[in-house]
C-alpha positions in Angstrom: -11.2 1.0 2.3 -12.5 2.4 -0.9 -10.2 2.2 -4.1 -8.7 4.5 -5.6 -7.9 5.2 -9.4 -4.1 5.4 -8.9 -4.5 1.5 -7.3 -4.6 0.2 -10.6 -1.8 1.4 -11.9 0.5 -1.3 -11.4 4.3 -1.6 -12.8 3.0 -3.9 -15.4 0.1 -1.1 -16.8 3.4 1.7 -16.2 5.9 -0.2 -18.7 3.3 -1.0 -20.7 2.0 2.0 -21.4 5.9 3.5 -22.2 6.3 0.5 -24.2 3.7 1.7 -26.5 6.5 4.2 -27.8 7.9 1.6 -29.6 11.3 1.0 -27.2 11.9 -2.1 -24.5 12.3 -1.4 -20.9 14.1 -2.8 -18.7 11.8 -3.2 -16.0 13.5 -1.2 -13.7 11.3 1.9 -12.6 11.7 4.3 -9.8 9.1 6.2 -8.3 9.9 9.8 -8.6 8.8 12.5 -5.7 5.4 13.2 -7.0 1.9 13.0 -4.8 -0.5 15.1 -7.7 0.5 12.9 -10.5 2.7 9.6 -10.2 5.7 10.2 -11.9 8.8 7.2 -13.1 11.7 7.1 -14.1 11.8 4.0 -16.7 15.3 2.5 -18.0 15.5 1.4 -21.5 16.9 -1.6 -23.1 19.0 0.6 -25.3 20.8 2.7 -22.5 18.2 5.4 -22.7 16.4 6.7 -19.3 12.8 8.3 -19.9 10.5 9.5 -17.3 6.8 9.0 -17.1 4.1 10.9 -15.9 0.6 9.3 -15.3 -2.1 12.6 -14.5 -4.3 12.6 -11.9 -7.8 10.8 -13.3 -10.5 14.0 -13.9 -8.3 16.8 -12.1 -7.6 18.2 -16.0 -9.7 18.1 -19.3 -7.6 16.7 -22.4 -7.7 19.8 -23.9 -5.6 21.7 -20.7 -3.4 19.2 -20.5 -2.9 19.8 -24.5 -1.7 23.5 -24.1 0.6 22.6 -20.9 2.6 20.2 -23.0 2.3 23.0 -26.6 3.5 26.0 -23.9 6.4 23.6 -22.7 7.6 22.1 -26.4 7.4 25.9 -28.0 9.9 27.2 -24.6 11.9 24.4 -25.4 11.4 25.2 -29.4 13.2 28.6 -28.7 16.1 27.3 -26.5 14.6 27.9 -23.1 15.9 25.7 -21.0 12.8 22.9 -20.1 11.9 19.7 -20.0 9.4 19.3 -22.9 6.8 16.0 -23.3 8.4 13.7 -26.1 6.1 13.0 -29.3 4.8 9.9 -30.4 2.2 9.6 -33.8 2.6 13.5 -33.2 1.2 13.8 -30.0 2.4 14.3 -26.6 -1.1 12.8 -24.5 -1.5 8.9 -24.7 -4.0 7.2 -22.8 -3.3 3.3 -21.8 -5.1 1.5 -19.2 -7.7 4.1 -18.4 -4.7 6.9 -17.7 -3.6 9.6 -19.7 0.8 10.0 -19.3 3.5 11.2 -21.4 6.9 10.2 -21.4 9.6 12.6 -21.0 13.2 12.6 -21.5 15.3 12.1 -18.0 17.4 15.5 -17.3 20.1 15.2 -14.7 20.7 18.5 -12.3 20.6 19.2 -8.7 18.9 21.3 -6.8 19.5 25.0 -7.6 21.2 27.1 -4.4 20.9 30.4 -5.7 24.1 31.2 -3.4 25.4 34.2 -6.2 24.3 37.2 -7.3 25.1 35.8 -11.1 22.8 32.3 -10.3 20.1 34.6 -9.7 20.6 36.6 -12.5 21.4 34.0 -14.9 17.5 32.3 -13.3 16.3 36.1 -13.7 17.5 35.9 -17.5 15.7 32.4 -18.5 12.3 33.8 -16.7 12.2 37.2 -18.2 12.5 34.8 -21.9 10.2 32.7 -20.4 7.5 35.2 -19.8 7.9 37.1 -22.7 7.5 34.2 -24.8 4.6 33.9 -22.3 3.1 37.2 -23.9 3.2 35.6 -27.7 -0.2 33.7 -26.8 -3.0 33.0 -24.8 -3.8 30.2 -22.8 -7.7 29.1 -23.8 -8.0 26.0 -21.3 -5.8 26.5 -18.5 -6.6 28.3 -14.7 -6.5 31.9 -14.6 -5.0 33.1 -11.5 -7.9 35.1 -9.4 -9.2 35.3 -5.5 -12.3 33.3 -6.7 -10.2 30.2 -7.8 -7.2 30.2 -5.3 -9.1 31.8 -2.7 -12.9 31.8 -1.9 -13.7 28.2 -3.2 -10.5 27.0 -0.8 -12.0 28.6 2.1 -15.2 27.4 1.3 -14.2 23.5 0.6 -12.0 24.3 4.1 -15.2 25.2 6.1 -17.3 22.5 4.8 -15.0 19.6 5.2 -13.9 17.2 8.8 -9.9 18.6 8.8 -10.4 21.8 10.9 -11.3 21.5 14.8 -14.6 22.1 15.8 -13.0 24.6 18.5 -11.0 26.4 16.0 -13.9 27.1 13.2 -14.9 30.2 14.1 -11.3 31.1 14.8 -10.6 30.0 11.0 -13.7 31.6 9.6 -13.0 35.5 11.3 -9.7 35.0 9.7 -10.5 34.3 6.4 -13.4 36.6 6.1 -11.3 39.2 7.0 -8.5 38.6 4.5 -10.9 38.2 1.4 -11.8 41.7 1.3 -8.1 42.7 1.2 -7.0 39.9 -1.3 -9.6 41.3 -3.5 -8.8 44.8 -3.1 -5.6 44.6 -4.2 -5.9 42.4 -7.1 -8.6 44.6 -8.4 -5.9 47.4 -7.9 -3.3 45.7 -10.0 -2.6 46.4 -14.0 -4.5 43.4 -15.7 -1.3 42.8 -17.3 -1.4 38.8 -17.6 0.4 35.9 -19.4 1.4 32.3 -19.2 3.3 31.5 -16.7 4.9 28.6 -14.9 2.9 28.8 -12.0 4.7 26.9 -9.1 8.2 28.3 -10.2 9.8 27.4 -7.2 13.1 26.0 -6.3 11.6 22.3 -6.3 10.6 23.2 -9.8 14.0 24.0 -11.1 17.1 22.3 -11.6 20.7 23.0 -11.8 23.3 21.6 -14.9 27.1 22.6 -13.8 27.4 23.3 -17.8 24.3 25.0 -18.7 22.9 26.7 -15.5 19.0 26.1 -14.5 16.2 24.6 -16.3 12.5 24.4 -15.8 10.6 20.6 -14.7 7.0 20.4 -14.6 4.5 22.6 -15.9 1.4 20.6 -14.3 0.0 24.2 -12.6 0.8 26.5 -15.6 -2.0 29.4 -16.2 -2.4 32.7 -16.7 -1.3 35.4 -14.3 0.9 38.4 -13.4 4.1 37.7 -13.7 5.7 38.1 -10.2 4.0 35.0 -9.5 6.9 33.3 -11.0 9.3 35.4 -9.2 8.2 35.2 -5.7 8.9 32.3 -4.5 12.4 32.6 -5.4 12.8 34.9 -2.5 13.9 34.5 0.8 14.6 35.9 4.4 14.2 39.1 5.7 13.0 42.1 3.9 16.6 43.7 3.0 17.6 40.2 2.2 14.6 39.4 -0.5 14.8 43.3 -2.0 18.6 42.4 -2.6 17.9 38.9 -4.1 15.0 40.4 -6.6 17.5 43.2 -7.7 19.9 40.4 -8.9 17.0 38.4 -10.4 15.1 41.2 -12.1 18.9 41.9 -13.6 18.7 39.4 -15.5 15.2 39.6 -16.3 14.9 42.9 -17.6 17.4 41.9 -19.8 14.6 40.4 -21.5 11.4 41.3 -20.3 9.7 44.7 -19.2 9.1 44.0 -15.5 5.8 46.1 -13.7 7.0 47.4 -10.0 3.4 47.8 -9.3 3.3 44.1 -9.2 5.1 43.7 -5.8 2.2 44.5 -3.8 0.6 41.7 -4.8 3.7 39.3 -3.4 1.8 39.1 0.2 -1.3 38.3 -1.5 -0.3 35.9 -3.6 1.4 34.5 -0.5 -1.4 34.4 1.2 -3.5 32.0 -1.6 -0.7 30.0 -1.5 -1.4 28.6 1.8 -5.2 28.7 1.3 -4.7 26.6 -1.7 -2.2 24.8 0.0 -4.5 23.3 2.6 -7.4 22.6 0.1 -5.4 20.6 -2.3 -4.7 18.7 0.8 -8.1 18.1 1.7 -9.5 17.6 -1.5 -6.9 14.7 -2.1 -7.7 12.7 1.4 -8.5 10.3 -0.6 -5.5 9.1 -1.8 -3.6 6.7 0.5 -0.4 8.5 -0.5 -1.8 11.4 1.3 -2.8 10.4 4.9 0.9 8.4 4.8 2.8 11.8 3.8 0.7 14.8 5.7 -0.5 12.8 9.3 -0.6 15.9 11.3 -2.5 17.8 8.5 -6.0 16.8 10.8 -4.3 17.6 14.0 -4.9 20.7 16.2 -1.5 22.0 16.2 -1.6 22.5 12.1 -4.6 24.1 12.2 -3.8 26.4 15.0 -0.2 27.0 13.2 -2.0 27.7 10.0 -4.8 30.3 11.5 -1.5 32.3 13.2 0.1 32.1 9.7 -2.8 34.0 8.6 -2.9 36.7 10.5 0.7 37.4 10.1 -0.5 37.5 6.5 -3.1 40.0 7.1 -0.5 42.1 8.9 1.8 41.8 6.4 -0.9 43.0 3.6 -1.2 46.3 4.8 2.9 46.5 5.2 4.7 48.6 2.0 5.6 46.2 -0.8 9.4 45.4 -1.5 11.5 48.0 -2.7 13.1 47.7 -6.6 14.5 50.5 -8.7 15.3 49.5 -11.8 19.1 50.7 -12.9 20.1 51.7 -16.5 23.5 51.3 -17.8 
């Protein structure tokens, strides 16, 4: 079996590398739920609990992993609720080993419910500060959220790789080629209004303090986008049931933040790259052993013939009316 970079990192080269913060550990480590990066939480000698994060070897430049950790200190800088990368020698990227990590302070919460009209506005508040902080700058080394990046070069590492049955190809390749020219249509129809956003703001993404309400975990897919990309995925259920739980978000978050009603036709799209990006993160991370162990059916017929009806339920879906949202004064 060929090796693979994350083989090497052993817990000796993980509390050795947090060691070089200047505290003691323990030696008790626990592997958090992470398969991009690997991620640890680390006791201290001194009662402290930190977390580390080891990145992925060559998925991210220096530089982009830079302006994640500047965009997460200067939210947390102006009392947004995240978890920001701790500072050592004034920076936030070490390298130890041959990996690049940072250390982070351990938060506790559970997972958010969003059961209430006031958690979802309280959440709706904390994005709509998040965003328009999100406005103040510019990201200069992280993704920008287009077709060509979350959409063609999936399909095309998809179609050139072992996962998909021979017998559903063609199946795959009629679906996809008739989705692009939609996909692009509409995002060449939307305002270029972009900013930085979280980028996988979804519930696994949050979590919940019973004092202070939610807060924000890792930033790893930040970019630049529209910003119902961070409000999406929040949503649930049928149609009346989403339409009622953006109202109670966008409460909140208007409180804050100007929010674009043209930008909910492009919830279906956005959607739809999900699961094409989805399935080619996937594939382009095969090589990992923690893969294989965590997705088995991901090479097996029924996924793939699951995934093509998904997609055309999306294509349907694309040429449906957007959700409804009228904003209310007063």
């Amino acid at each position: 079996m060929t090796a693979h970079p994350y083989d090497s990192l052993t817990p000796e080269t993980i509390l050795d590398a947090v060691e070089t913060f200047g505290v003691r550990a323990t030696g008790a480590l626990l592997p958090l739920n992470s398969y991009e990066n690997r991620v640890y939480r680390i006791d201290m000698d001194d009662g402290r609990v930190l977390v580390a994060k080891f990145y992925r070897p060559h998925r991210w430049p220096d530089a982009a992993i830079e302006e994640e950790h500047a965009f997460a200190c200067e939210l947390a800088e102006h009392e947004i609720p995240v978890v920001a990368p701790l500072a050592h020698d004034g920076k936030t990227l070490h390298h130890h080993a041959g990996f690049r990590f940072a250390v982070f302070p351990w938060r506790r919460g559970r997972a958010p419910e969003l059961n209430t009209a006031d958690d979802r506005k309280l959440l709706g508040r904390f994005l709509g500060r998040l965003h328009r902080l999100g406005m103040a700058n510019r990201f200069q080394h992280r993704l920008r959220l287009t077709v060509k990046e979350y959409g063609e070069q999936p399909i095309a590492h998809l179609l050139n790789s072992h996962f998909i049955p021979p017998e559903l190809m063609d199946s795959f390749r009629a679906i996809t080629e008739m989705l692009l020219p939609q996909l692009r249509a509409t995002f060449e129809a939307a305002d270029d209004r972009l900013l930085r956003l979280h980028g996988d703001c979804h519930l696994g993404n949050i979590l919940w303090d019973e004092n202070t309400g939610p807060f924000f975990v890792d930033f790893d897919d930040c970019l630049t986008g529209p910003a119902i990309q961070d409000l999406w995925m929040l949503l649930s259920g049928e149609r009346a049931e989403m339409e009622k739980q953006l109202a109670e978000v966008l409460s909140g978050y208007t409180e804050f933040m100007d929010f674009d009603a043209t930008e909910l036709r492009l919830i279906e799209p956005l959607r739809t790259l999900r699961i094409l990006h989805y399935n080619a993160w996937l594939a382009k991370r095969w090589d990992d052993p923690a893969f294989p162990r965590a997705f088995p059916w991901f090479a097996g017929r029924r996924y793939w013939e699951e995934q093509i009806l998904s997609l055309r339920q999306q294509a349907a879906l694309l040429d449906e009316p957007p959700l409804a949202w009228e904003r209310r004064y007063g």
